[in-house]
N, C-alpha and C positions, 0 to 999 in steps of 0.2 A: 276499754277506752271510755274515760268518762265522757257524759253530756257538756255541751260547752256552756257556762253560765248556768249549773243547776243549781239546788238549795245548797250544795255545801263547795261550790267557785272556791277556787284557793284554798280550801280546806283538806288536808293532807292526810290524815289521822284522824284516828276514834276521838283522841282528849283535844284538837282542833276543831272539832263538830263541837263537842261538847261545851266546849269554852264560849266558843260564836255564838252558840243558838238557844243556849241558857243562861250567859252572862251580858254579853255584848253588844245582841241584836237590835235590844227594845231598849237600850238607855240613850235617853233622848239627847239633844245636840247642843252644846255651844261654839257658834262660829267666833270666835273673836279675834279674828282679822280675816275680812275680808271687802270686796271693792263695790259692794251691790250701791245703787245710787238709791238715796235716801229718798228723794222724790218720787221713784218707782214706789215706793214699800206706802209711802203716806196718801200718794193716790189710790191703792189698790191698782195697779196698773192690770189690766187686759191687753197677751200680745196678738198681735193679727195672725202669727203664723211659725208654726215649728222653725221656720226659715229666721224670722227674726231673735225670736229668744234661743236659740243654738248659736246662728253664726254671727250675729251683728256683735261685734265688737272683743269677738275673740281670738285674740292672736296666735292662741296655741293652732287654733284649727286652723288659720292662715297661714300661716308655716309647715305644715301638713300639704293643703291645696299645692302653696306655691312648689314645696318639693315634688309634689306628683305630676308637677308641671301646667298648674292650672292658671291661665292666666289673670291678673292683678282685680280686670274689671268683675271678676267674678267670688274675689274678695274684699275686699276695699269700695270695690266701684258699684255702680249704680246699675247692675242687671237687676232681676225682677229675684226675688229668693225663691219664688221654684227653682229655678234654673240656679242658683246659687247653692240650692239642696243637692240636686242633679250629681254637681260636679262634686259635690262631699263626700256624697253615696261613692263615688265611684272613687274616690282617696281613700274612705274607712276601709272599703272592701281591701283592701291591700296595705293597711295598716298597721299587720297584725305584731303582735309585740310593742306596740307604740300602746302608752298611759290611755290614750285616747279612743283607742279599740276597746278596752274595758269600760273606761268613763259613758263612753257615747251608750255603748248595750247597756249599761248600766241602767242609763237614766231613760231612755224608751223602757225597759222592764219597771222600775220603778214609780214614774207618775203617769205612764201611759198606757201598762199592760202591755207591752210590743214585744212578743220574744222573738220574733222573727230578726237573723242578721241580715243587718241592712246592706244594700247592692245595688245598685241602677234598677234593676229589676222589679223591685217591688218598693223603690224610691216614692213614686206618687203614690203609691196604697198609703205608705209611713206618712207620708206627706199632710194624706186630706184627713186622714183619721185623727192624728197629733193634732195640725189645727184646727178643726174643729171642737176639741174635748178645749183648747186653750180658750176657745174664746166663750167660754160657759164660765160662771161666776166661781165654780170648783177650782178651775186653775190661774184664776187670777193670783197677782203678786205674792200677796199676805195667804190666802187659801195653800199655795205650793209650798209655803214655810212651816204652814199648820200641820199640811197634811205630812210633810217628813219630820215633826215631833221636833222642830225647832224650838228653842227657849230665849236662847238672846242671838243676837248678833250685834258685832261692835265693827261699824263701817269705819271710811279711813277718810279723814277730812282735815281738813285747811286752817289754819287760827284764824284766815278772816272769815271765814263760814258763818251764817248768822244760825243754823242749825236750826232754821222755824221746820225742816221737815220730821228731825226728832224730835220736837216738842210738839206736833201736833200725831203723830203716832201714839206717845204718851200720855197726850190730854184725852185721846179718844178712848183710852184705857184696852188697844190692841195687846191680846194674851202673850206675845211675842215683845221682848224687851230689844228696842232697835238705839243703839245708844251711839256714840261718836267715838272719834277713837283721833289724837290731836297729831297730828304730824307736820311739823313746822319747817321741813325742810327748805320751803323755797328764802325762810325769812333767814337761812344763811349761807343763799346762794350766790355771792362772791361772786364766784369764778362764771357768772351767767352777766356780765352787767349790760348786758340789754336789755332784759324783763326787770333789774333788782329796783331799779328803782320805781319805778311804776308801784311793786309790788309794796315796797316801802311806805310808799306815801298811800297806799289803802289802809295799809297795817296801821298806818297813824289814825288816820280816819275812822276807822270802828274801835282803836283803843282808848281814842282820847288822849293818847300819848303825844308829843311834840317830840320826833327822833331826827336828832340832830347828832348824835355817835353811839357807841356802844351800848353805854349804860343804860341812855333810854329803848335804845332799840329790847336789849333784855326787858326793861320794864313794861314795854307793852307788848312781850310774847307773853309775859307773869299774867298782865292782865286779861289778855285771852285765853290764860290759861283756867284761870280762876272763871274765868264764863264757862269753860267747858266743863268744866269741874261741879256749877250748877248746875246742868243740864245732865248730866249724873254721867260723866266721860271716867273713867277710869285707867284709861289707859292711853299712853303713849308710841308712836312709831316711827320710826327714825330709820331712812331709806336712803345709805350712805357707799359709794365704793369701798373706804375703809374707817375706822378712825383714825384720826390724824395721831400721830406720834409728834407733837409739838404742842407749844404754848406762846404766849405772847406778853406784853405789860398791855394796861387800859391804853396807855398814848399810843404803843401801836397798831394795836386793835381799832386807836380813831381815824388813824392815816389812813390804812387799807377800807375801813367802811367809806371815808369821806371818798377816796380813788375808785368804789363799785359805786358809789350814787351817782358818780358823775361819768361812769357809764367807759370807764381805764380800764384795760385790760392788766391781771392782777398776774402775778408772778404764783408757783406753785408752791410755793414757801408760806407765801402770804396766806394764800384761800386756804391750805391746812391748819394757818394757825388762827385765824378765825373761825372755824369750824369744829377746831376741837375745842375750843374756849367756850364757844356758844352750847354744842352738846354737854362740857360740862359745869352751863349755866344751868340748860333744861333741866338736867338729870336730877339737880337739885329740887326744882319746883318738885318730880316728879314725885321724890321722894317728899317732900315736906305736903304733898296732899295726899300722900301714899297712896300713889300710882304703881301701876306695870309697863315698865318699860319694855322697848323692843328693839331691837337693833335688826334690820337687814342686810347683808351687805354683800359685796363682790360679785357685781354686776358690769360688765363692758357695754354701757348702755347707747343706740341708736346707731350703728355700726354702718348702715347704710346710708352714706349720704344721703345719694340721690335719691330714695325712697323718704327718707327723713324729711326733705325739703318737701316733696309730697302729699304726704300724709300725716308727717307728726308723727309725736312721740308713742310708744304704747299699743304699735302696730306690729312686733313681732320680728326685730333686726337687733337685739340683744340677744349677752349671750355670756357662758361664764368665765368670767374674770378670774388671775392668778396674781391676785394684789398680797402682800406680805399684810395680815393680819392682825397678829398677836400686839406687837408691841405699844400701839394703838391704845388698843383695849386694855392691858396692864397700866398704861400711865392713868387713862381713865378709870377705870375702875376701882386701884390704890388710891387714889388722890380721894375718889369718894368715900370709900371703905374707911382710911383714915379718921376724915370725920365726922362719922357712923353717921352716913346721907346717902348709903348707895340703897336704891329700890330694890324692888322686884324686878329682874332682870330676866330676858326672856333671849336669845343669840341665835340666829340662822345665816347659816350658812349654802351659799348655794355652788362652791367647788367642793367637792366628793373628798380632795387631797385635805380639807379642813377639819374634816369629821373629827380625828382627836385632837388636834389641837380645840375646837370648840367643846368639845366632852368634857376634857381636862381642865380649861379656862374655869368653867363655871364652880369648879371645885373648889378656885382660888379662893372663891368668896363666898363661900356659903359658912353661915352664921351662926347656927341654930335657933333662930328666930322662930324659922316656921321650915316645914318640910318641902324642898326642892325651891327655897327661895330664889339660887339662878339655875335658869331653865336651859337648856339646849334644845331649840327648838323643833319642830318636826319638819319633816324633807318638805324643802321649799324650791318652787319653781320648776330648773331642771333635774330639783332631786326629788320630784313628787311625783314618782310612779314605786312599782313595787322593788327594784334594786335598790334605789335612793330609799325608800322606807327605812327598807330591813338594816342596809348598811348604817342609817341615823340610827337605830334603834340597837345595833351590835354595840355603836361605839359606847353609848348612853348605858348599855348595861354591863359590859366590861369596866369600864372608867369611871361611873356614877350609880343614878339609881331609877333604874328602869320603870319601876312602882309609883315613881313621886312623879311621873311625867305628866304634863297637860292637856298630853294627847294635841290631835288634828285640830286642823281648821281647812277653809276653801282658799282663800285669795283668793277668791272668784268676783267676776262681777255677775257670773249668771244665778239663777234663781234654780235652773237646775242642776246646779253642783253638788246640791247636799249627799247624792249617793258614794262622793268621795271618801265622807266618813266612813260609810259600812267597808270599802275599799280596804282604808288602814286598819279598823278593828279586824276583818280578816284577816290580815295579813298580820296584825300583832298576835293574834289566835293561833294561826299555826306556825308562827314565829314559836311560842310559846310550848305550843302543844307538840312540835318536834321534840323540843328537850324533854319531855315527858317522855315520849316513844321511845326515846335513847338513853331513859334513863340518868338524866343529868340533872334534872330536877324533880322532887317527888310529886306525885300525882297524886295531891292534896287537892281535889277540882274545888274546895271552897274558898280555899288561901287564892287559889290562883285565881278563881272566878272572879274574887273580891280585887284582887290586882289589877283583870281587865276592864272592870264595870268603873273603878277608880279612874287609870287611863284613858276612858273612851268618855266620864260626865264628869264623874266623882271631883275628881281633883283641880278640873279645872273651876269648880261652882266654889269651891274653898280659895284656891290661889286668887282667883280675879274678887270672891268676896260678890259673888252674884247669889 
């Protein structure tokens, strides 16, 4: 019986050790998508307590409490975070096979030395030990990203964003490149028109634009886009249930804008063909600054009412969608490909049933530009634990090219997420190093080392051009 959590966790095999802890281990990190708030990173933020930087504002682990039946005030609500530990401790302890029984031992071993599994039991030992080491200038914000061999992360922000806290990260010449990442959804939210216009008329206001329909409305996403674009943004994200399989002419893409400003509920015809129109306005930009795009999609989002009215959005009452996909994406994508304007494309998926159709997609369009120009991207959300991995990584290497991949990211908002990487590189390791043991792939440890060390830094420092 192995140790639980030892040096070789998830490591199956001889040419699995070998691949992990000679190719994988030490190649240091790009996050580039995930939800950390820029103002943490640019203050140096200090947290007061294990209790805050674990649970405040994580919905994975509030949907864990609330299934173990813990009630709402001791996630959401205003209890004291010991006592908000208390009742974690006693969800992890009974976790087991949940992403989060790993993650959590993960990241006590990782920035805090704790190998002890955590339990009611020795709750307040974890407790006073953890916070204590946070609140020393070691585990401050920027410190937690140094010490797990960060290099860049690209956060997820707004076109009206005025980005003064990436550019004073940058002016301070922090070793960690903290860059913005442009996600425009809300300025083609339609089908919301009780926030759209509010939101419109900011979007006017920092772009200098006068939006009065469509075309200007594009013209001052353009101009926000070209701000992000100075401040060294590279990339795009785009956080949609599906693409719309529709189009529109400009007059009627004017009606349905002028019908959301004035605050009319849109028909579902409408909000789809304004939203694929608009996406394949972006896509444009993103390509003409030669960006990476990203697509997220298939998400049933805010599912609780009465929790929604509550607490808002992004509290953990999503869940995955069975939205028709594909055809979406082929009108987009063709349309671009046509006249050679489609980007770096990057596709996730977060129903398991999508996996080849998303493998196979990206295949439609790849160019030969440059290696793995559309990506299939890594198990996201409720495919980011070890099944979802492996299965994103079977289809990608059946259908595609398991080599050219970008590798992981967090989508996190915590600071200690980073040990999710080591997560996935293990689990690509003895993904990999199975097929060795079985003889399916030869036991070339250098071709193959050079494969992992590509997927886990390499490729992504070439594709994003960091």
């Amino acid at each position: 019986m192995k140790t639980f959590m030892d040096e070789d966790f998830l490591l199956q095999s001889e040419s699995a050790k070998t691949l992990y802890h000679d190719f994988a281990k030490n190649m240091p990190i790009i996050d580039y998508h995930c939800h950390l708030i820029p103002q943490e990173i640019a203050e140096n933020k200090v947290f007061d307590s294990l209790g805050e930087v674990w649970l405040k504002g994580d919905h994975y682990k509030w949907r864990a409490m609330r299934s173990n039946g813990v009630s709402e005030e001791y996630c959401t609500g205003d209890k004291p975070y010991r006592e908000k530990f208390h009742k974690w401790a006693e969800t992890i302890q009974v976790a087991i096979r949940n992403p989060l029984y790993h993650w959590s031992h993960l990241e006590l071993k990782r920035y805090f030395g704790v190998d002890d599994v955590l339990c009611p039991d020795n709750a307040d030992k974890i407790y006073d030990k953890c916070s204590e080491m946070l609140k020393t200038p070691e585990f401050s914000a920027r410190s937690m990203m140094t010490k797990m061999n960060v290099k860049v992360v690209c956060t997820t922000d707004d076109p009206i964003d005025d980005l003064k806290y990436h550019k004073q990260v940058a002016e301070e010449g922090f070793e960690v490149k903290v860059l913005p990442t442009f996600r425009p959804d809300k300025a083609m939210a339609v089908d919301k028109p009780a926030m759209y216009a509010d939101y419109v008329k900011t979007l006017a206001e920092v772009s200098g634009v006068e939006i009065k329909d469509f075309k200007s409305l594009v013209e001052a996403v353009d101009k926000r886009h070209a701000y992000f674009h100075e401040a060294g943004c590279r990339l795009s994200d785009h956080g949609v249930e599906y693409v719309p399989n529709a189009c529109a002419t400009e007059s009627e893409l004017d009606v349905i804008f002028a019908k959301a400003i004035k605050g009319e509920k849109l028909s579902l015809a409408e909000s789809d063909a304004f939203k694929a129109v608009f996406l394949y306005e972006t896509a444009k930009m993103n390509h003409a600054r030669g960006w990476v795009q990203q697509f997220h999609v298939g998400v049933f989002r805010n599912n609780n009412t009465r929790l929604f009215k509550k607490l808002g959005p992004d509290t953990g009452f999503d869940s995955i969608a069975d939205f028709k996909q594909g055809p979406g994406m082929i009108r987009l994508f063709d349309a671009l490909d046509t006249n050679n304007q489609l980007a770096k494309t990057i596709l996730y998926n977060i129903n398991p049933v999508d996996n080849e159709l998303f493998a196979t997609m990206i295949g439609n369009y790849q160019d030969g530009s440059c290696p793995g120009k559309m990506q299939y991207g890594s198990g996201w959300w409720f495919l980011d634990q070890k099944n979802g991995m492996i299965e994103q990584m079977n289809a990608l290497s059946a259908l595609g090219m398991l080599s050219r991949f970008v590798g992981m990211l967090t989508d996190s908002r915590s600071f200690l997420s980073y040990p999710r990487h080591e997560y996935f590189r293990r689990i690509l390791c003895n993904l990999i190093g199975q097929d060795v043991e079985n003889g399916e792939i030869p036991a070339d440890m250098n071709l193959l080392g050079k494969i992992v060390a590509d997927i886990s830094y390499n490729n992504a420092v070439e594709y994003f051009a960091l």
